[in-house]
C-alpha positions, -999 to +999 in steps of 0.1 A: -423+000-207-444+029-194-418+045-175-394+042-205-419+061-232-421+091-202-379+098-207-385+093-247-395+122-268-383+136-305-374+169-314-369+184-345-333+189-356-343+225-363-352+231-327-320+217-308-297+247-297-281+228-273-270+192-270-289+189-236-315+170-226-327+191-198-333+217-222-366+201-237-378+193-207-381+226-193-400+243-221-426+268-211-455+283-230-482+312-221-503+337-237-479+365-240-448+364-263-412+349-246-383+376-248-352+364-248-330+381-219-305+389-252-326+414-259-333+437-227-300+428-203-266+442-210-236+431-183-217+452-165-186+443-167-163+472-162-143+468-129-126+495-108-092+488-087-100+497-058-069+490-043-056+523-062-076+540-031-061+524-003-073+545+024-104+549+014-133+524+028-158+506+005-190+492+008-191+455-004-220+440-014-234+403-011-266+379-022-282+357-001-307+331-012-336+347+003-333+383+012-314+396-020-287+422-024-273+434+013-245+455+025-219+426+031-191+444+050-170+478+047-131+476+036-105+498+030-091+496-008-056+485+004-069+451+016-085+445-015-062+426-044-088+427-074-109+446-094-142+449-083-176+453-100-197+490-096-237+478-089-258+506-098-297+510-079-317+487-101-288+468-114-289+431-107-263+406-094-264+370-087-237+342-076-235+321-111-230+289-088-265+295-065-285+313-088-309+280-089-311+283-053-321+320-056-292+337-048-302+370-072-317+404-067-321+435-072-301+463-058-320+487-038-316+529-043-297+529-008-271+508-018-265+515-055-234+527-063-211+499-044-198+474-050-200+435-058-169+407-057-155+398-092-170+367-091-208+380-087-223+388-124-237+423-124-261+435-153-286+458-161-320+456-177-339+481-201-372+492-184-392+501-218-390+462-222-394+445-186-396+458-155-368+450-136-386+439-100-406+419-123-377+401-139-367+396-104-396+375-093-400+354-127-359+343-119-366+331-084-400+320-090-403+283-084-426+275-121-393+293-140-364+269-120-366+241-145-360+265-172-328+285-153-316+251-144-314+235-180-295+269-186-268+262-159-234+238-176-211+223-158-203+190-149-198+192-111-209+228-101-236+240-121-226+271-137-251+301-151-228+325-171-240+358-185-241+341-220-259+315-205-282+337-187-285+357-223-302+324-237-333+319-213-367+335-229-392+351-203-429+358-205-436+394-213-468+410-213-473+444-220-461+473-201-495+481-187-501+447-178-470+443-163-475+468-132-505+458-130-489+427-118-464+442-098-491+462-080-514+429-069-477+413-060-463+443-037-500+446-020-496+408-016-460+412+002-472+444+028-500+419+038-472+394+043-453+417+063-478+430+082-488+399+096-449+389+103-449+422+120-479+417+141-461+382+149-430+399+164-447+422+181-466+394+200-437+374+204-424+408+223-452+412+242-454+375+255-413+384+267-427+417+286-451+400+303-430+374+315-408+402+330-441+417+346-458+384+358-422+375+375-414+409+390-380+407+369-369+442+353-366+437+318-331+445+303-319+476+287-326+484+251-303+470+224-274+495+209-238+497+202-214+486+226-192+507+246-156+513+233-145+524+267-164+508+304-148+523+334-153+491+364-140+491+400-118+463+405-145+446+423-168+442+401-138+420+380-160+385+383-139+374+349-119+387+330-139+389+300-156+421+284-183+406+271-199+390+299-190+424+316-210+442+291-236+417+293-236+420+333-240+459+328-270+453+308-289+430+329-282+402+306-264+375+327-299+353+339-324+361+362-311+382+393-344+400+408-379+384+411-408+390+437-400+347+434-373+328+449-344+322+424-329+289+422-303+272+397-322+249+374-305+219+388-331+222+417-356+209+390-338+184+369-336+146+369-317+139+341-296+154+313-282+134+284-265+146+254-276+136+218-264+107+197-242+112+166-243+091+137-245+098+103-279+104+078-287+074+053-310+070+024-352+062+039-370+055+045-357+035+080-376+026+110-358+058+129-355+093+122-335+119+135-342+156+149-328+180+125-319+217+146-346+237+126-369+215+147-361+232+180-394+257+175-408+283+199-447+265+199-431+233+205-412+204+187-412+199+149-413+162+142-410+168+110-378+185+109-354+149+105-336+129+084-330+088+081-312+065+102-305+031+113-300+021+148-305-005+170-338-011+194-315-002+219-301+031+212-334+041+201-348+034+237-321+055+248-320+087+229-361+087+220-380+117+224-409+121+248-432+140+260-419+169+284-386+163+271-366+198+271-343+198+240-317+227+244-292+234+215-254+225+228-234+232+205-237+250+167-216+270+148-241+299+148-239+323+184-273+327+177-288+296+183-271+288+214-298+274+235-325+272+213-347+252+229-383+230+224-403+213+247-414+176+233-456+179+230-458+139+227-439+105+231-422+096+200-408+063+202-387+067+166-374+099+166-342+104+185-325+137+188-288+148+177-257+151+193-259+190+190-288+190+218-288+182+250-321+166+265-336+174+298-358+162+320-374+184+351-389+171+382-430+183+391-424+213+405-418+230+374-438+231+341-415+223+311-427+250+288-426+276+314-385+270+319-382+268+277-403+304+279-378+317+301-346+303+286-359+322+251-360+356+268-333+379+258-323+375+292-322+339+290-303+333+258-275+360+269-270+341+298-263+309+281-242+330+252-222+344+276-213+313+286-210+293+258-172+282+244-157+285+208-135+258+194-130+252+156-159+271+148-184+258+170-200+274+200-209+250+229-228+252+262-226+221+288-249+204+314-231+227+338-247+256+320-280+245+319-277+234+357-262+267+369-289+285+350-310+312+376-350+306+372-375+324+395-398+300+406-435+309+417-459+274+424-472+255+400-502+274+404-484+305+389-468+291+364-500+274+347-514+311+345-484+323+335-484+300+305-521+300+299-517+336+286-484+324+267-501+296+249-528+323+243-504+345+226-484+316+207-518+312+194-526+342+179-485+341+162-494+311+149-526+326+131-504+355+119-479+328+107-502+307+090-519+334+072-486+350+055-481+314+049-511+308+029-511+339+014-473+334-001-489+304-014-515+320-031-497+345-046-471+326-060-495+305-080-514+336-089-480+350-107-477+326-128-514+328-135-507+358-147-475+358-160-483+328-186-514+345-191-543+316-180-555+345-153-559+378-160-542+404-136-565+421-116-569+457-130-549+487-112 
Protein backbone atom coordinates (compact mmCIF):
# COMPACT_ATOMS: atom_id res chain seq x y z
CA UNK A 1 0.00 0.00 0.00
CA UNK A 2 2.94 2.29 0.74
CA UNK A 3 4.69 1.78 -2.28
CA UNK A 4 1.47 2.35 -4.34
CA UNK A 5 0.54 5.98 -2.63
CA UNK A 6 4.56 6.96 -3.70
CA UNK A 7 3.53 6.52 -7.75
CA UNK A 8 0.01 8.35 -6.94
CA UNK A 9 -0.30 12.02 -6.96
CA UNK A 10 -3.07 14.66 -8.47
CA UNK A 11 -2.51 17.52 -10.47
CA UNK A 12 -4.59 20.13 -11.37
CA UNK A 13 -6.08 20.04 -14.90
CA UNK A 14 -4.91 23.58 -15.28
CA UNK A 15 -1.23 22.52 -14.81
CA UNK A 16 -1.02 19.42 -17.29
CA UNK A 17 0.79 20.56 -20.60
CA UNK A 18 1.61 17.34 -21.50
CA UNK A 19 -0.07 13.96 -21.16
CA UNK A 20 3.19 12.53 -19.47
CA UNK A 21 3.78 11.29 -16.31
CA UNK A 22 7.34 11.96 -16.18
CA UNK A 23 6.66 15.40 -16.47
CA UNK A 24 5.40 15.91 -12.73
CA UNK A 25 7.92 14.13 -11.50
CA UNK A 26 10.62 16.13 -12.51
CA UNK A 27 9.48 19.51 -11.28
CA UNK A 28 12.05 21.84 -9.83
CA UNK A 29 11.75 24.83 -7.65
CA UNK A 30 14.46 27.55 -6.28
CA UNK A 31 14.71 31.00 -5.24
CA UNK A 32 15.24 32.68 -8.42
CA UNK A 33 12.49 32.88 -11.22
CA UNK A 34 12.50 29.73 -14.01
CA UNK A 35 12.90 31.07 -17.78
CA UNK A 36 11.59 29.23 -20.17
CA UNK A 37 14.44 28.39 -22.91
CA UNK A 38 11.39 29.94 -25.40
CA UNK A 39 12.36 32.95 -24.34
CA UNK A 40 16.29 33.39 -24.69
CA UNK A 41 17.18 30.42 -27.55
CA UNK A 42 16.53 30.90 -31.21
CA UNK A 43 17.62 27.76 -33.71
CA UNK A 44 19.73 27.94 -36.33
CA UNK A 45 18.45 26.33 -38.83
CA UNK A 46 19.61 27.72 -42.10
CA UNK A 47 21.86 25.15 -43.94
CA UNK A 48 24.48 25.72 -46.58
CA UNK A 49 25.19 23.01 -49.56
CA UNK A 50 28.32 22.50 -49.24
CA UNK A 51 28.55 20.24 -52.00
CA UNK A 52 28.16 23.51 -54.31
CA UNK A 53 32.09 23.90 -53.28
CA UNK A 54 33.40 20.70 -54.19
CA UNK A 55 36.96 21.37 -53.94
CA UNK A 56 37.00 23.08 -51.16
CA UNK A 57 37.67 21.27 -47.62
CA UNK A 58 35.45 21.76 -44.48
CA UNK A 59 35.77 21.43 -41.07
CA UNK A 60 33.06 19.17 -39.51
CA UNK A 61 32.21 19.30 -36.21
CA UNK A 62 31.11 16.65 -33.55
CA UNK A 63 29.74 16.29 -29.61
CA UNK A 64 30.91 13.88 -27.40
CA UNK A 65 29.29 13.09 -24.06
CA UNK A 66 31.96 14.48 -22.07
CA UNK A 67 34.37 16.84 -23.77
CA UNK A 68 31.81 18.96 -25.83
CA UNK A 69 32.05 20.44 -29.33
CA UNK A 70 35.43 19.12 -31.25
CA UNK A 71 36.74 19.26 -34.67
CA UNK A 72 35.38 15.84 -36.03
CA UNK A 73 37.22 15.47 -39.28
CA UNK A 74 38.09 17.76 -42.53
CA UNK A 75 36.15 16.97 -46.00
CA UNK A 76 36.03 18.29 -49.28
CA UNK A 77 32.34 19.58 -50.34
CA UNK A 78 32.10 17.03 -53.20
CA UNK A 79 31.87 14.13 -50.73
CA UNK A 80 29.26 15.67 -48.91
CA UNK A 81 25.38 14.96 -50.21
CA UNK A 82 23.45 17.37 -47.70
CA UNK A 83 23.05 20.56 -46.43
CA UNK A 84 24.96 21.22 -43.53
CA UNK A 85 24.43 23.43 -40.38
CA UNK A 86 26.95 26.81 -39.88
CA UNK A 87 27.89 26.76 -35.77
CA UNK A 88 28.92 30.06 -34.84
CA UNK A 89 31.53 30.62 -31.45
CA UNK A 90 29.10 30.45 -28.61
CA UNK A 91 26.46 28.70 -30.56
CA UNK A 92 25.36 25.45 -29.06
CA UNK A 93 24.73 21.94 -30.65
CA UNK A 94 23.68 18.78 -29.19
CA UNK A 95 22.74 15.10 -30.66
CA UNK A 96 18.72 15.20 -29.89
CA UNK A 97 19.09 11.25 -29.26
CA UNK A 98 22.15 11.67 -26.42
CA UNK A 99 21.46 14.86 -25.09
CA UNK A 100 20.43 12.96 -21.58
CA UNK A 101 23.70 11.46 -21.68
CA UNK A 102 25.38 14.90 -22.14
CA UNK A 103 26.19 14.93 -25.51
CA UNK A 104 25.84 19.17 -25.76
CA UNK A 105 28.20 22.02 -25.68
CA UNK A 106 29.32 24.95 -26.50
CA UNK A 107 31.28 25.91 -29.43
CA UNK A 108 34.55 27.38 -28.69
CA UNK A 109 35.94 30.85 -30.58
CA UNK A 110 38.58 28.54 -32.45
CA UNK A 111 36.20 26.56 -34.02
CA UNK A 112 33.15 28.77 -34.68
CA UNK A 113 32.24 29.23 -38.03
CA UNK A 114 32.18 25.35 -39.15
CA UNK A 115 30.11 23.21 -39.42
CA UNK A 116 27.76 20.59 -37.72
CA UNK A 117 25.82 17.30 -39.54
CA UNK A 118 22.12 18.01 -40.32
CA UNK A 119 21.13 15.91 -37.76
CA UNK A 120 22.87 17.84 -34.76
CA UNK A 121 20.41 20.89 -33.57
CA UNK A 122 22.34 24.09 -33.52
CA UNK A 123 20.94 27.26 -31.61
CA UNK A 124 21.91 30.32 -30.21
CA UNK A 125 21.25 31.98 -26.85
CA UNK A 126 20.70 35.77 -25.91
CA UNK A 127 23.44 36.82 -23.36
CA UNK A 128 21.42 39.88 -21.76
CA UNK A 129 19.22 36.84 -20.40
CA UNK A 130 21.59 33.77 -19.57
CA UNK A 131 24.93 33.38 -20.00
CA UNK A 132 25.56 30.81 -22.38
CA UNK A 133 28.53 28.72 -20.44
CA UNK A 134 26.10 28.85 -17.74
CA UNK A 135 23.26 27.35 -19.65
CA UNK A 136 25.75 24.84 -20.56
CA UNK A 137 26.41 23.48 -17.16
CA UNK A 138 22.59 23.65 -15.87
CA UNK A 139 21.93 21.14 -19.25
CA UNK A 140 24.45 18.53 -18.33
CA UNK A 141 24.25 19.05 -14.78
CA UNK A 142 23.11 15.86 -13.10
CA UNK A 143 20.15 17.76 -10.45
CA UNK A 144 18.52 19.20 -14.14
CA UNK A 145 18.49 15.32 -16.03
CA UNK A 146 15.15 14.48 -14.64
CA UNK A 147 13.80 17.58 -16.04
CA UNK A 148 15.57 17.24 -19.80
CA UNK A 149 14.51 13.73 -19.63
CA UNK A 150 10.62 14.18 -19.10
CA UNK A 151 11.26 16.60 -22.13
CA UNK A 152 12.66 13.86 -24.40
CA UNK A 153 9.37 11.82 -26.61
CA UNK A 154 9.63 8.93 -28.27
CA UNK A 155 8.75 5.61 -27.83
CA UNK A 156 11.93 3.63 -28.53
CA UNK A 157 14.70 6.35 -28.86
CA UNK A 158 14.19 9.15 -26.69
CA UNK A 159 14.00 12.16 -28.79
CA UNK A 160 14.70 16.08 -27.48
CA UNK A 161 13.63 18.33 -30.43
CA UNK A 162 14.20 22.08 -30.52
CA UNK A 163 10.50 22.54 -29.68
CA UNK A 164 10.90 20.17 -27.11
CA UNK A 165 14.06 21.77 -25.86
CA UNK A 166 11.92 25.24 -26.19
CA UNK A 167 9.61 23.91 -23.30
CA UNK A 168 12.10 23.17 -20.35
CA UNK A 169 12.25 26.34 -17.78
CA UNK A 170 15.80 27.03 -16.12
CA UNK A 171 16.78 28.77 -13.00
CA UNK A 172 17.90 32.38 -13.70
CA UNK A 173 19.37 34.54 -11.31
CA UNK A 174 20.48 37.85 -12.11
CA UNK A 175 23.14 38.83 -14.39
CA UNK A 176 25.51 39.80 -11.61
CA UNK A 177 24.83 36.75 -9.80
CA UNK A 178 25.20 34.79 -12.55
CA UNK A 179 29.15 35.40 -13.21
CA UNK A 180 29.57 35.33 -10.08
CA UNK A 181 28.76 31.75 -10.42
CA UNK A 182 30.64 31.17 -13.39
CA UNK A 183 33.73 32.69 -11.74
CA UNK A 184 33.60 30.18 -8.40
CA UNK A 185 32.85 27.30 -11.27
CA UNK A 186 35.84 28.13 -13.77
CA UNK A 187 38.30 28.63 -10.49
CA UNK A 188 36.80 25.29 -9.46
CA UNK A 189 37.72 23.56 -13.00
CA UNK A 190 41.68 25.16 -13.26
CA UNK A 191 42.07 23.52 -9.71
CA UNK A 192 40.71 20.32 -11.45
CA UNK A 193 43.10 20.62 -14.19
CA UNK A 194 45.83 21.47 -12.45
CA UNK A 195 45.82 18.60 -10.38
CA UNK A 196 45.12 16.18 -13.59
CA UNK A 197 48.04 18.01 -14.97
CA UNK A 198 50.34 17.48 -12.06
CA UNK A 199 49.01 13.64 -12.48
CA UNK A 200 50.42 13.32 -16.01
CA UNK A 201 53.30 14.81 -15.35
CA UNK A 202 54.07 12.17 -12.70
CA UNK A 203 52.80 9.46 -14.60
CA UNK A 204 55.68 10.87 -17.17
CA UNK A 205 58.23 11.07 -14.80
CA UNK A 206 57.60 7.47 -13.33
CA UNK A 207 58.13 6.31 -17.47
CA UNK A 208 61.57 8.44 -17.48
CA UNK A 209 62.83 6.98 -14.71
CA UNK A 210 62.18 3.65 -15.74
CA UNK A 211 64.31 4.42 -18.90
CA UNK A 212 67.11 5.79 -16.46
CA UNK A 213 66.99 3.05 -13.70
CA UNK A 214 67.18 0.38 -16.81
CA UNK A 215 69.93 2.11 -18.86
CA UNK A 216 67.19 1.97 -21.84
CA UNK A 217 67.22 5.23 -24.08
CA UNK A 218 63.87 6.63 -24.01
CA UNK A 219 62.20 6.88 -27.55
CA UNK A 220 61.97 9.91 -29.69
CA UNK A 221 59.41 12.52 -29.24
CA UNK A 222 55.92 12.05 -30.66
CA UNK A 223 55.08 14.04 -34.27
CA UNK A 224 53.76 13.47 -37.61
CA UNK A 225 54.78 10.60 -39.55
CA UNK A 226 56.94 10.62 -42.47
CA UNK A 227 55.35 10.62 -45.98
CA UNK A 228 58.49 9.46 -47.52
CA UNK A 229 61.40 6.88 -45.31
CA UNK A 230 64.26 6.03 -47.50
CA UNK A 231 65.45 2.13 -46.03
CA UNK A 232 68.23 -0.14 -47.31
CA UNK A 233 66.95 -3.33 -48.32
CA UNK A 234 68.24 -4.79 -45.25
CA UNK A 235 66.74 -3.25 -42.91
CA UNK A 236 63.25 -4.88 -44.75
CA UNK A 237 62.43 -7.21 -41.44
CA UNK A 238 58.48 -6.96 -42.75
CA UNK A 239 56.97 -5.57 -45.02
CA UNK A 240 54.99 -3.33 -43.17
CA UNK A 241 55.49 0.60 -42.68
CA UNK A 242 54.30 0.90 -39.57
CA UNK A 243 56.31 -1.34 -37.62
CA UNK A 244 59.13 0.22 -39.81
CA UNK A 245 58.23 3.60 -38.55
CA UNK A 246 57.92 2.28 -35.22
CA UNK A 247 61.49 0.49 -35.48
CA UNK A 248 62.87 4.02 -36.57
CA UNK A 249 61.54 5.46 -33.47
CA UNK A 250 62.79 3.07 -30.97
CA UNK A 251 59.32 1.79 -30.45
CA UNK A 252 59.49 -1.93 -31.14
CA UNK A 253 60.32 -3.27 -27.19
CA UNK A 254 63.22 -3.13 -25.23
CA UNK A 255 66.50 -3.36 -27.36
CA UNK A 256 69.43 -1.71 -25.04
CA UNK A 257 69.77 -2.07 -21.22
CA UNK A 258 72.90 -2.01 -18.86
CA UNK A 259 70.46 -5.53 -18.02
CA UNK A 260 70.27 -8.65 -19.81
CA UNK A 261 67.24 -8.73 -22.17
CA UNK A 262 65.19 -11.78 -22.31
CA UNK A 263 61.70 -12.65 -24.04
CA UNK A 264 59.06 -12.75 -21.32
CA UNK A 265 58.45 -16.38 -21.74
CA UNK A 266 61.74 -16.82 -19.63
CA UNK A 267 59.39 -15.78 -16.62
CA UNK A 268 55.99 -17.23 -17.30
CA UNK A 269 54.24 -20.38 -16.12
CA UNK A 270 51.06 -20.11 -17.43
CA UNK A 271 48.87 -18.08 -19.78
CA UNK A 272 45.16 -18.67 -20.26
CA UNK A 273 42.74 -16.68 -22.17
CA UNK A 274 39.48 -15.26 -20.62
CA UNK A 275 36.05 -16.88 -20.51
CA UNK A 276 33.06 -15.53 -22.60
CA UNK A 277 29.61 -15.73 -21.61
CA UNK A 278 27.11 -13.38 -21.51
CA UNK A 279 26.00 -10.58 -18.46
CA UNK A 280 22.69 -11.47 -16.52
CA UNK A 281 20.49 -9.62 -14.17
CA UNK A 282 22.35 -9.74 -10.04
CA UNK A 283 23.01 -10.10 -8.06
CA UNK A 284 24.82 -13.89 -8.76
CA UNK A 285 27.37 -15.58 -6.73
CA UNK A 286 30.04 -14.47 -9.68
CA UNK A 287 30.95 -11.42 -11.24
CA UNK A 288 32.83 -10.58 -14.11
CA UNK A 289 35.89 -8.08 -14.95
CA UNK A 290 34.62 -5.36 -17.07
CA UNK A 291 37.95 -3.76 -19.34
CA UNK A 292 37.77 -0.37 -17.55
CA UNK A 293 39.08 -2.52 -14.64
CA UNK A 294 42.48 -3.04 -16.14
CA UNK A 295 43.98 0.24 -14.04
CA UNK A 296 47.54 1.57 -13.88
CA UNK A 297 47.58 1.31 -9.59
CA UNK A 298 46.27 -2.08 -9.90
CA UNK A 299 42.97 -4.10 -10.48
CA UNK A 300 39.53 -2.54 -10.05
CA UNK A 301 37.22 -5.17 -8.53
CA UNK A 302 34.64 -3.11 -8.96
CA UNK A 303 34.62 -2.67 -12.55
CA UNK A 304 32.14 -6.08 -13.39
CA UNK A 305 28.95 -7.13 -14.16
CA UNK A 306 26.69 -10.51 -13.17
CA UNK A 307 27.01 -13.92 -14.13
CA UNK A 308 26.25 -17.54 -13.53
CA UNK A 309 28.70 -20.26 -13.70
CA UNK A 310 29.53 -23.26 -12.36
CA UNK A 311 32.03 -24.03 -9.19
CA UNK A 312 34.07 -25.25 -11.84
CA UNK A 313 34.64 -22.59 -14.31
CA UNK A 314 34.91 -20.22 -11.57
CA UNK A 315 37.94 -22.28 -10.19
CA UNK A 316 39.29 -21.95 -13.54
CA UNK A 317 39.10 -18.44 -14.72
CA UNK A 318 39.25 -16.75 -10.87
CA UNK A 319 41.42 -13.92 -10.33
CA UNK A 320 44.28 -13.99 -7.86
CA UNK A 321 46.76 -12.35 -6.52
CA UNK A 322 49.88 -11.66 -8.85
CA UNK A 323 47.73 -12.50 -11.61
CA UNK A 324 48.86 -10.26 -14.85
CA UNK A 325 45.70 -9.42 -16.84
CA UNK A 326 46.74 -8.06 -20.36
CA UNK A 327 44.00 -6.72 -22.82
CA UNK A 328 43.86 -9.26 -26.00
CA UNK A 329 41.75 -8.14 -28.07
CA UNK A 330 39.43 -4.66 -28.30
CA UNK A 331 38.22 -2.75 -30.84
CA UNK A 332 40.09 0.34 -29.71
CA UNK A 333 44.25 0.39 -30.94
CA UNK A 334 44.63 2.14 -27.90
CA UNK A 335 44.10 -0.23 -25.37
CA UNK A 336 45.97 -2.97 -26.80
CA UNK A 337 47.72 -4.38 -23.81
CA UNK A 338 46.37 -2.62 -21.16
CA UNK A 339 47.36 -4.34 -18.49
CA UNK A 340 46.71 -4.75 -14.31
CA UNK A 341 48.33 -6.70 -11.85
CA UNK A 342 45.67 -8.60 -9.39
CA UNK A 343 46.54 -6.97 -5.65
CA UNK A 344 44.51 -9.95 -3.90
CA UNK A 345 42.82 -13.48 -4.39
CA UNK A 346 39.38 -13.16 -5.49
CA UNK A 347 37.72 -16.29 -5.58
CA UNK A 348 34.35 -14.81 -7.46
CA UNK A 349 35.50 -12.59 -9.93
CA UNK A 350 36.59 -14.13 -13.13
CA UNK A 351 38.00 -12.14 -16.01
CA UNK A 352 36.75 -11.87 -19.74
CA UNK A 353 37.50 -13.33 -22.84
CA UNK A 354 39.11 -9.97 -24.06
CA UNK A 355 42.18 -10.53 -21.53
CA UNK A 356 44.56 -12.82 -21.37
CA UNK A 357 45.85 -13.92 -17.73
CA UNK A 358 49.44 -14.47 -16.87
CA UNK A 359 51.19 -15.92 -14.41
CA UNK A 360 55.34 -15.22 -13.88
CA UNK A 361 57.70 -17.39 -12.14
CA UNK A 362 59.91 -15.69 -8.84
CA UNK A 363 62.39 -14.19 -10.61
CA UNK A 364 60.31 -11.40 -11.69
CA UNK A 365 58.03 -9.05 -9.72
CA UNK A 366 54.56 -8.80 -11.38
CA UNK A 367 54.12 -5.05 -11.21
CA UNK A 368 57.50 -4.37 -12.43
CA UNK A 369 56.73 -6.31 -15.95
CA UNK A 370 52.93 -4.43 -15.99
CA UNK A 371 55.30 -0.98 -15.42
CA UNK A 372 57.16 -1.85 -18.37
CA UNK A 373 54.52 -3.12 -20.69
CA UNK A 374 52.64 0.51 -20.05
CA UNK A 375 55.70 2.46 -21.36
CA UNK A 376 55.32 3.93 -24.60
CA UNK A 377 57.78 1.59 -25.57
CA UNK A 378 55.96 -1.27 -24.30
CA UNK A 379 52.51 -0.70 -25.68
CA UNK A 380 54.09 0.10 -29.39
CA UNK A 381 55.59 -3.10 -29.17
CA UNK A 382 52.51 -5.01 -28.58
CA UNK A 383 50.52 -2.41 -31.19
CA UNK A 384 52.74 -3.17 -33.65
CA UNK A 385 52.01 -6.44 -33.44
CA UNK A 386 48.54 -6.71 -32.74
CA UNK A 387 46.01 -8.04 -35.85
CA UNK A 388 42.74 -6.41 -37.13
CA UNK A 389 39.73 -8.51 -38.08
CA UNK A 390 36.10 -7.17 -38.16
CA UNK A 391 36.95 -4.41 -36.23
CA UNK A 392 38.79 -5.81 -33.53
CA UNK A 393 42.47 -5.58 -32.76
CA UNK A 394 44.09 -8.64 -31.11
CA UNK A 395 47.43 -9.67 -29.61
CA UNK A 396 48.20 -13.55 -28.68
CA UNK A 397 50.20 -15.48 -26.06
CA UNK A 398 52.88 -15.51 -28.71
CA UNK A 399 53.03 -11.73 -28.27
CA UNK A 400 53.18 -11.50 -24.80
CA UNK A 401 55.89 -14.51 -24.76
CA UNK A 402 58.15 -12.86 -27.45
CA UNK A 403 57.96 -9.61 -25.56
CA UNK A 404 61.85 -8.15 -24.73
CA UNK A 405 62.16 -7.26 -20.78
CA UNK A 406 65.47 -6.20 -19.23
CA UNK A 407 65.91 -8.01 -16.32
CA UNK A 408 68.08 -6.68 -13.25
CA UNK A 409 67.65 -9.12 -9.76
CA UNK A 410 64.97 -9.08 -7.75
CA UNK A 411 66.82 -6.83 -5.68
CA UNK A 412 66.62 -4.08 -8.42
CA UNK A 413 63.47 -4.46 -9.31
CA UNK A 414 61.91 -3.93 -5.64
CA UNK A 415 63.77 -0.51 -5.68
CA UNK A 416 62.73 0.12 -8.90
CA UNK A 417 59.21 -0.20 -7.87
CA UNK A 418 59.51 1.22 -4.50
CA UNK A 419 59.91 4.66 -6.12
CA UNK A 420 56.98 3.66 -8.62
CA UNK A 421 54.53 2.83 -5.88
CA UNK A 422 55.87 6.20 -4.40
CA UNK A 423 54.91 8.01 -7.36
CA UNK A 424 51.47 6.10 -8.07
CA UNK A 425 50.96 7.41 -4.72
CA UNK A 426 51.23 10.87 -5.08
CA UNK A 427 48.76 10.49 -8.71
CA UNK A 428 46.46 8.93 -6.69
CA UNK A 429 46.35 12.03 -4.21
CA UNK A 430 46.14 14.35 -7.32
CA UNK A 431 43.33 12.05 -8.57
CA UNK A 432 41.39 11.88 -5.57
CA UNK A 433 41.54 15.49 -4.94
CA UNK A 434 39.99 16.63 -8.49
CA UNK A 435 37.78 13.92 -7.59
CA UNK A 436 36.38 15.33 -4.54
CA UNK A 437 36.57 18.64 -5.64
CA UNK A 438 34.22 17.86 -8.87
CA UNK A 439 32.07 16.52 -6.24
CA UNK A 440 31.92 19.51 -4.31
CA UNK A 441 31.38 21.67 -6.91
CA UNK A 442 28.69 20.12 -8.54
CA UNK A 443 26.57 20.20 -5.46
CA UNK A 444 27.64 23.78 -4.79
CA UNK A 445 25.98 24.75 -8.36
CA UNK A 446 23.00 23.85 -7.67
CA UNK A 447 23.31 25.47 -4.27
CA UNK A 448 23.54 28.17 -6.03
CA UNK A 449 21.69 27.96 -8.97
CA UNK A 450 18.24 27.14 -6.91
CA UNK A 451 19.32 29.62 -4.64
CA UNK A 452 19.58 27.64 -0.92
CA UNK A 453 23.51 28.95 -1.03
CA UNK A 454 24.48 32.12 -1.87
CA UNK A 455 27.36 32.43 -4.53
CA UNK A 456 30.46 33.50 -3.13
CA UNK A 457 30.90 37.22 -4.12
CA UNK A 458 33.36 38.10 -7.13
Amino acid sequence: MTAAAQNAFAVWFAAVRRWDVKGFTSHLSGRFPFLSLKDCIRERSERVNLFEFPDTTFRILGVSNDGGIFHAYDTQGSKIHQPYKKAEPNDFFYNPYRVNVGSIGIVPTELGGNYASPAYVVFSVDHTKILPELLAIILKAPWFNPTLRAATAGSVRQNLTFELLQTLEVPVPPLATQRAILAEWRKSQAAIAASEERARRIEAEIERGLYAALGAPEPEAGGGRERCMPLCWSELERWSFNYLWRTRKGLLGFQRSRYPIAPLSQCITDTRNGFCIKPVPGPTPQKMLKLNALMPEGLDLTATKYIRVSDKTATVFHVRAGDLLICRSVGSYDHIAKCAVVKEDAPEVLYPDIMIRVRLSDTVLPEYVRELIQTRVGRSFFQSNARTAVGMWKIGAEDIRSFPLPLPPLAVQRRIMRKVAAARARIAREREAARALSIRIATDMEAYLLGTKDAPPR
